[in-house]
N, C-alpha and C positions, 0 to 999 in steps of 0.2 A: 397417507399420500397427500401433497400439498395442489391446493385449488390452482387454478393458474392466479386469482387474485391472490391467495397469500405468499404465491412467489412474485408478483410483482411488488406487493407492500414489501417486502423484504428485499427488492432492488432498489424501489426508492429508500428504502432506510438506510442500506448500504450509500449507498450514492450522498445522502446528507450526511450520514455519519462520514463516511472516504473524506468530505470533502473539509473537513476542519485538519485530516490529517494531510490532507494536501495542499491547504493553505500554509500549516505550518512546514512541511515540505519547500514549496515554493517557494517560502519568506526566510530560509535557511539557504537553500541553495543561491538565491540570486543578493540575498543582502550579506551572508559571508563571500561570498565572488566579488562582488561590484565596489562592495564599500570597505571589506578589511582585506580584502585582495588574496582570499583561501583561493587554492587550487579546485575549478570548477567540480572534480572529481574529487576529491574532500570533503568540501560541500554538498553533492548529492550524498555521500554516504552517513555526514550528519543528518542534514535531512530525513533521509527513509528510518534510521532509527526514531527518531520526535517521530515521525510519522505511524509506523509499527507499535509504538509503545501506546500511541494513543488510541489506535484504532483496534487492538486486542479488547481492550474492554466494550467500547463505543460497537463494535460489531456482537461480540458474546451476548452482550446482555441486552442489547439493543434491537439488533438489525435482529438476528437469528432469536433470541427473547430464550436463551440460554442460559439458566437462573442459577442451575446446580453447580455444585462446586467441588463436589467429591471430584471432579475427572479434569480441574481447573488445568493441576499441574502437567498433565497427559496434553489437553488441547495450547499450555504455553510452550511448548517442548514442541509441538506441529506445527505453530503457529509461528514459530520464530524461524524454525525449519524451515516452512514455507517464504516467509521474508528474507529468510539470509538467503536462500538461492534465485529471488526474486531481484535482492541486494547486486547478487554477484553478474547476473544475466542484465541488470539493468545499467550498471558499471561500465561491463564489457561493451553492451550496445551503443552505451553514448560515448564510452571514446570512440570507438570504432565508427560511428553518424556524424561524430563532430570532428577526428582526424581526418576518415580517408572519406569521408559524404561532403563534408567542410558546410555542414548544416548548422547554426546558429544552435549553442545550448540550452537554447529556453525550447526551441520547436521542438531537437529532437528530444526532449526530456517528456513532452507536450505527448507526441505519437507513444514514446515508451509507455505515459501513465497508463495511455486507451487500453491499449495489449494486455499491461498488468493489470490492470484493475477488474478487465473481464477473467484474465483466469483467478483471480483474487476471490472473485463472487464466486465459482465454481470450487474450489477449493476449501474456502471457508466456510460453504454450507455443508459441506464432508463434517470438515474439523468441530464445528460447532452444534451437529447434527443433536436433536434430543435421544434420550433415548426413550 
């Protein structure tokens, strides 16, 4: 059973680790949009892939301190699971905030991260669990 400290060391780890993948996130979606003129929604789903790819490791072996590897391929199979349906619900939302809300795509990309990134930490501490 986890202390309430080493669940929070393990949010703040999450949280600096998320956020190199969310820098690169952000630096994809808004610099293929702004400057090579990608479809806003092209651009987030570049995006969240740089961002997923980076943050399966940076989270395993990092944030959750998940060293073992006999069960690697089990938790990349959950893990992508997880972010494709993450992918697809984060898709759907920002057209849907940026169509019919006519919310700026940076804000509502901004509200989507919070949503995802809290069930992200919930989720990933399943997939990542020791045993």
């Amino acid at each position: 059973m986890q202390t309430k400290t080493s669940r929070l060391g393990q949010a703040v780890r999450f949280c600096i680790a998320g956020a190199a993948g969310v820098v690169a996130y952000y630096a994809a979606l808004y610099g293929l949009t702004e400057y090579l003129k990608v479809w806003y929604i092209a651009s987030a789903v570049i995006g969240f892939f740089l961002n997923t790819g980076l943050n399966f490791t940076l989270q395993k072996f990092w944030t959750f301190k998940n060293k073992e590897t006999q069960m690697v391929g089990r938790q990349l199979v959950l893990y992508v699971a997880m972010t494709v349906s993450f992918l697809i619900g984060n898709t759907v939302f920002l057209y849907l905030m940026v169509h019919y809300l006519h919310i700026w795509y940076i804000g509502a990309q901004i509200i989507l991260t919070v949503v995802i990134s809290i069930l992200s930490f919930i989720i990933s501490g399943r997939i990542f669990k020791s045993a």
